[in-house]
N, C-alpha and C positions, 0 to 999 in steps of 0.2 A: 654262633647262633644262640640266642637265648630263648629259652621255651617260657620266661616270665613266669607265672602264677602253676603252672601247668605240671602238675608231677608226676604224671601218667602221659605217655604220647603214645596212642595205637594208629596202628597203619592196615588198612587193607594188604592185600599183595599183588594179586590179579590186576593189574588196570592201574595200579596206585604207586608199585614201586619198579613192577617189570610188567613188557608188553607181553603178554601171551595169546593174544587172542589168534594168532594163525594157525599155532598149535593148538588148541583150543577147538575151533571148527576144524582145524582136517581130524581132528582123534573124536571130535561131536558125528562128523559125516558119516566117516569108517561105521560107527555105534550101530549108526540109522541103518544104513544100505546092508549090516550084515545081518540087522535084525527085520531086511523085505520089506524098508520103508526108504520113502526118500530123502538123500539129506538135506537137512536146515540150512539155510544160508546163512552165512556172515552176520547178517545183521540182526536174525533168530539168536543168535547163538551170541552176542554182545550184549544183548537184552537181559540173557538169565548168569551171567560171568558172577558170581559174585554170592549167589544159590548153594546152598548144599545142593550133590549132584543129581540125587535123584529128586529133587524137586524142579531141578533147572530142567532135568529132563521132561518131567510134565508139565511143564508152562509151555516145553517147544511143543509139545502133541496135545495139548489143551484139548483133554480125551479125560472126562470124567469119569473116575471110578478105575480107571486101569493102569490100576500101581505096577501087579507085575510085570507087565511090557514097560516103565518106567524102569523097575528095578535092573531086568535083563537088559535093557539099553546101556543101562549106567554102567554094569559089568563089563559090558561089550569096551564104553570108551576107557574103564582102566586100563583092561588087558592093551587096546590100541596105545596109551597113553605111557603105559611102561615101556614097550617097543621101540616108541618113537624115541626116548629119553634116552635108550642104549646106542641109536644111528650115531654115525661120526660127524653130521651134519647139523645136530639137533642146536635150535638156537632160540633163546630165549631174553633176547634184548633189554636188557635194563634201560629204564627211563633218564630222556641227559638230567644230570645235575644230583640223580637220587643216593650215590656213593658220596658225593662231598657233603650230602645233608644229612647222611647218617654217620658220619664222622664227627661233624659238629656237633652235631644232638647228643653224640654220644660223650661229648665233652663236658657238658651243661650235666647239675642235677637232676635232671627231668630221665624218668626210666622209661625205657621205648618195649612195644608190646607189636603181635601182630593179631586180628585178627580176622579171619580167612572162613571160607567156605571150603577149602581143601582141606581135604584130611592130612594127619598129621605126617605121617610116611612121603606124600607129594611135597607138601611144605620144607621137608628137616631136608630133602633131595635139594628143591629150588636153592634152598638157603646157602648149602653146602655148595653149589653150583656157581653160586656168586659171591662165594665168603662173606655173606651175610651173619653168620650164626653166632658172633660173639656181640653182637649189636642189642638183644633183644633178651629182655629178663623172662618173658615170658609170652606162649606160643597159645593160642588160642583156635582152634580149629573145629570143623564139621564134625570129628570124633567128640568135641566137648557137649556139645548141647543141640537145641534146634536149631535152624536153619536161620539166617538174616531173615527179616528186619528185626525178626526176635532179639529183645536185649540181653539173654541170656550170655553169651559168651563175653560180651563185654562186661558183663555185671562180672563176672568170674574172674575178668583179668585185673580188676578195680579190686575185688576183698581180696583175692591173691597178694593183694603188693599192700592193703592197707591205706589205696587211697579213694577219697569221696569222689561224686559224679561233678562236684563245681571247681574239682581239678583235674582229670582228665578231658582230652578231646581226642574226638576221631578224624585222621582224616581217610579221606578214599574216593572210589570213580563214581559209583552207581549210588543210588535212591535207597539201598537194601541198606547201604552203609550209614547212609543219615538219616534215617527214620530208628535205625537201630541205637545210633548214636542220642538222638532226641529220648526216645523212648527209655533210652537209662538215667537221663539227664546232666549228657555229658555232651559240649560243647563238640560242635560238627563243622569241619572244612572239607568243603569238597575239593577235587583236582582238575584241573580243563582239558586235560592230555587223556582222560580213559574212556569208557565204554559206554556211559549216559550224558544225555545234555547238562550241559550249564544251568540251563533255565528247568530242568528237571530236579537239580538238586539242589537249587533255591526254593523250589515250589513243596518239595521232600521237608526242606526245616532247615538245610545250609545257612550257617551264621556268616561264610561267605567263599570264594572261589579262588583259587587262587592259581595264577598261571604258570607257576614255573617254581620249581623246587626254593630258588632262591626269593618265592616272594611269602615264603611262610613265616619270618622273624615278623615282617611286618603284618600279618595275620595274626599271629597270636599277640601281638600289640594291640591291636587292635579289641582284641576280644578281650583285655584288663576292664 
């Protein structure tokens, strides 16, 4: 695989390289119901994937002004979230094709980043989970800065490594990824497999879509 012009590759995680979202809403649910509300559905809970937690948590309750019922929420779904991660069942599905495309990339000069709306401690867990952790020069996370779309954490992974916004690019699921991506000015591919439309992250800033782990050589071709 060659990453061409590109000498920064950042990846979302959530949505972008593993399915999480089932875990996701049932440890979102548990939050709600133990904090005497009801829980969010699936499709609540696919919308803010991608959020630092406590903000994803107030978009689901779009309740003006009431952080600390946000804040106590978010507590709720860690505590749920470490639990769940300890069961012998716990499964977190990698997306097909995303191990041989981080083998290859990792072949090419192009340095691969992540970043995420998870805090760091959930992240180093997932990585480790799926022997991810020797792939990625540098981890970007909801401990670093504000929240997506803010360009903030991507701006950090860029002077981190010494490279400008007209060689890296992001890719990922959600609208928070490419607007954030845009907003540094750093070239934005979205993915067809996560948790926002297609036609959402064209309309976001997506320079373009691409359907399957193996159709991104010819994505960044395209974007030369």
């Amino acid at each position: 695989m060659n990453a061409h012009r590109f000498k920064l590759v950042v990846f979302d995680f959530d949505g972008t390289l593993v399915d999480s979202q089932a875990n996701i809403h049932s440890c979102m649910a548990q939050a709600f119901v133990t904090n005497a509300l009801p829980a969010p559905t699936i499709e609540q809970v696919r919308r803010i994937v991608g959020l630092k937690l406590e903000y994803a948590v107030a978009e689901i309750l779009q309740q003006d002004g009431d952080w600390d019922l946000a804040c106590a929420i978010s507590d709720s779904y860690r505590q749920a979230f470490l639990k769940a991660r300890e069961l012998p069942d716990f499964h977190e599905p990698v997306f097909a094709g995303v191990h041989e495309m981080l083998q290859r990339l990792s072949g090419t000069e192009a340095l691969l980043a992540v970043a995420t709306g998870k805090n760091l401690r959930g992240l180093q867990k997932s990585l480790a989970h799926h022997q991810f952790e020797d792939y990625f020069v540098t981890l970007k996370t909801a401990d670093d800065g504000p929240s997506k779309p803010h360009p903030e954490i991507l701006l950090q992974a860029m002077n981190e490594n010494g490279v400008d916004p007209a060689d890296t690019v992001m890719i990922g699921d959600t609208t928070y990824d490419i607007e954030m991506a845009r907003a540094a000015g750093a070239a934005a591919i979205g993915v067809s497999w996560g948790y926002h439309h297609q036609d959402e992250l064209l309309k976001a800033g997506a320079h373009c879509i691409v359907q399957s782990c193996d159709d991104l050589p010819a994505a960044f071709t395209d974007l030369l």
